[in-house]
C-alpha positions as CSV (number, residue, x, y, z in Angstrom):
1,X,-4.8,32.3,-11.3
2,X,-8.4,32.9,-12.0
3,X,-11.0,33.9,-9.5
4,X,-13.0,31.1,-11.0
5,X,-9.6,28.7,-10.9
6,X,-9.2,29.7,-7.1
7,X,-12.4,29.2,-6.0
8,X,-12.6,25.7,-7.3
9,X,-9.0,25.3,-5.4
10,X,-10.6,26.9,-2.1
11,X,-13.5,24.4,-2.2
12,X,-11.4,21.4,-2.0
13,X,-11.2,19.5,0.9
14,X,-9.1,16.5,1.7
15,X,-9.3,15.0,5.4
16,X,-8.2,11.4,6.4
17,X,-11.0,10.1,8.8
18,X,-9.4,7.0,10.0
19,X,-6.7,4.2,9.4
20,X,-6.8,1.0,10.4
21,X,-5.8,-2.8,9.7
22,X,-8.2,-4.6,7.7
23,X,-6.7,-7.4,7.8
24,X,-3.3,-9.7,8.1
25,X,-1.5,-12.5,8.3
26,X,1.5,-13.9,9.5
27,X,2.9,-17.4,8.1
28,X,6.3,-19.7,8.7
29,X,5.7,-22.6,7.1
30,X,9.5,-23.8,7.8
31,X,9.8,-23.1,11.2
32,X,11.9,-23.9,13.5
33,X,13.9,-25.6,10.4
34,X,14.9,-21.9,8.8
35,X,16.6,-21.3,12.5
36,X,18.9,-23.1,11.8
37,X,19.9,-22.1,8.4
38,X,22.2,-19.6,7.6
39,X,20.6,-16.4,7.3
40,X,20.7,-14.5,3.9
41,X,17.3,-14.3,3.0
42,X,15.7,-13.1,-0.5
43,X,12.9,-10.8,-0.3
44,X,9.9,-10.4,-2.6
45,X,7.4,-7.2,-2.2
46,X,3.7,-7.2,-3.6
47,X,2.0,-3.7,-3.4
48,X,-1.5,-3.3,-4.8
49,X,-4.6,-0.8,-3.8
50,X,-8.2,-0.5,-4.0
51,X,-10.8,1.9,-3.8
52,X,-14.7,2.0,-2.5
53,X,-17.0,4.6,-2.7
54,X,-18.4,4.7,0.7
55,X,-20.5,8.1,0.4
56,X,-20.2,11.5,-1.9
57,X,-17.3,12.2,-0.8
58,X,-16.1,9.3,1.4
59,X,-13.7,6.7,0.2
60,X,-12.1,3.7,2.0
61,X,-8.4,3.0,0.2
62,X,-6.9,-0.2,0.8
63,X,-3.2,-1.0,0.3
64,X,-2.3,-4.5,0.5
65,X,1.1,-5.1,1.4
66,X,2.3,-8.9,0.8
67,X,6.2,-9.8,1.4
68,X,7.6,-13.0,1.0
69,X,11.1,-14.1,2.6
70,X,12.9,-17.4,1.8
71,X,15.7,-18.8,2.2
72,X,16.7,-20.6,-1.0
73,X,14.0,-22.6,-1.8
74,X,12.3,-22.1,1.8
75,X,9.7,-19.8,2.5
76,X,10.6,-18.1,5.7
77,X,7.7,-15.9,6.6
78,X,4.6,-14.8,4.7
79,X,3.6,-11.3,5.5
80,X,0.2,-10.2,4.4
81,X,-1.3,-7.1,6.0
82,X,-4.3,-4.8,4.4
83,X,-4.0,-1.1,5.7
84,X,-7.1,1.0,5.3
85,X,-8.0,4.2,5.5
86,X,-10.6,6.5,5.2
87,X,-11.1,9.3,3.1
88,X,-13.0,12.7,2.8
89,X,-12.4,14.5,-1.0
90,X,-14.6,16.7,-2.1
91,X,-13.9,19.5,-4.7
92,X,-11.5,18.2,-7.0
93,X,-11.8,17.4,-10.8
94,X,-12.0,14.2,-12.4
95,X,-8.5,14.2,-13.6
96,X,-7.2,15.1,-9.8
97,X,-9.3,12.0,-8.2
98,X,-7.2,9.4,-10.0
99,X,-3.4,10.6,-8.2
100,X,-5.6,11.4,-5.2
101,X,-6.9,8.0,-4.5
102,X,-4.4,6.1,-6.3
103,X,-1.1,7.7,-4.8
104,X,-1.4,10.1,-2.6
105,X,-3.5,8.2,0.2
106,X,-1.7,4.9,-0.7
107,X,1.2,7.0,0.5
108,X,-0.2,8.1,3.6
109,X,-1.3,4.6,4.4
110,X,2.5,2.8,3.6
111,X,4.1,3.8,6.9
112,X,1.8,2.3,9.1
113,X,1.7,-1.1,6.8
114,X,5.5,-1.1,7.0
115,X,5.4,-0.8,10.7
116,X,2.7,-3.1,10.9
117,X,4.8,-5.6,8.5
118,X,8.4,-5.0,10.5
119,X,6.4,-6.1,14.2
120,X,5.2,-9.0,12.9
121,X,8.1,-10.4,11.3
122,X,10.0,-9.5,14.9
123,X,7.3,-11.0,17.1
124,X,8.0,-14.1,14.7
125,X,11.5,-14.4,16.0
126,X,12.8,-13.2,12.7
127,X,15.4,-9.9,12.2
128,X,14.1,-6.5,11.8
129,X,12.5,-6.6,8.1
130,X,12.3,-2.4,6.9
131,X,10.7,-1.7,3.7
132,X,12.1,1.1,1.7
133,X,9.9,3.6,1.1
134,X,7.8,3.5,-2.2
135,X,6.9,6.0,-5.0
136,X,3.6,5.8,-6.0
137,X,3.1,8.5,-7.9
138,X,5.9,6.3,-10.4
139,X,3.2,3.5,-9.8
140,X,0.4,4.9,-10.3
141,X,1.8,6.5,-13.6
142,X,2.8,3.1,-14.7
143,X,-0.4,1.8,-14.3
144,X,-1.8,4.2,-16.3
145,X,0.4,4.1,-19.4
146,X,-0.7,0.2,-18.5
147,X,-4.3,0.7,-19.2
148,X,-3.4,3.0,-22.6
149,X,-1.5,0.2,-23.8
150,X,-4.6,-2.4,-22.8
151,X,-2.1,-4.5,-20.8
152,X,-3.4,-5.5,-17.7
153,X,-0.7,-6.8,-15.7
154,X,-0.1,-5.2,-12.6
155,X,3.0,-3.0,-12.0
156,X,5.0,-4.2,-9.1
């Protein structure tokens, strides 16, 4: 490596400031009906994340989490739940900002949105609901290849 190359890598700096719950929400539209149904419920995960700029080096990521459970055609629960955090990256290039902010804190912030996700479903009488862990550095790649092709859907 390059004394130029490891001085660039020496003046990076990556902190995570705080994390928080911007907001949730917690819905069972077909209560106390789906208590009585059998239970064999079909789950649908939403992940999706966004960036602001809060400073020179400060970012706030956002990762909204949103599951849907039904039972046949009932919707069970409704689980909505924005995790936050905040950032501090300073030093890296251009081309290491997009996997920072897009996977790598998005990753940080997932296990306290699945925890977050798994009390509320239990505090709504519901079994334990346990999200598998997610990739994102596979999702964030996706949605890059999506922007080269010029589609705009979302990968989920």
């Amino acid at each position: 490596m390059s004394d130029n190359a490891q001085q660039a890598e020496d003046n990076r700096k990556f902190d995570l400031q705080r994390i928080y719950t911007k907001d949730l929400s917690f819905e069972t539209p077909n209560t106390p009906d789906v208590f009585t149904m059998e239970w064999k419920p079909e789950s649908n995960l939403s992940l999706n994340s966004e960036v602001n700029k809060l400073g020179d080096d400060a970012f706030e990521v956002i990762l909204a989490v949103t599951v849907t459970t039904k039972l046949g055609d009932k919707t069970a629960y409704l689980v909505e739940v924005q995790q936050a955090g905040i950032f501090t990256l300073r030093g890296f290039s251009n081309e290491e900002m997009g996997p920072m902010l897009g996977a790598y804190c998005p990753n940080i912030l997932f296990p306290y949105a699945r925890e977050v996700v798994s009390d509320l479903v239990i505090k709504g009488g519901f079994p334990q609901l346990l999200l598998t862990p997610v990739n994102f550095d596979h999702l964030f790649q996706q949605h890059i290849q999506q922007i080269q092709e010029g589609s705009t859907e979302p990968a989920n």
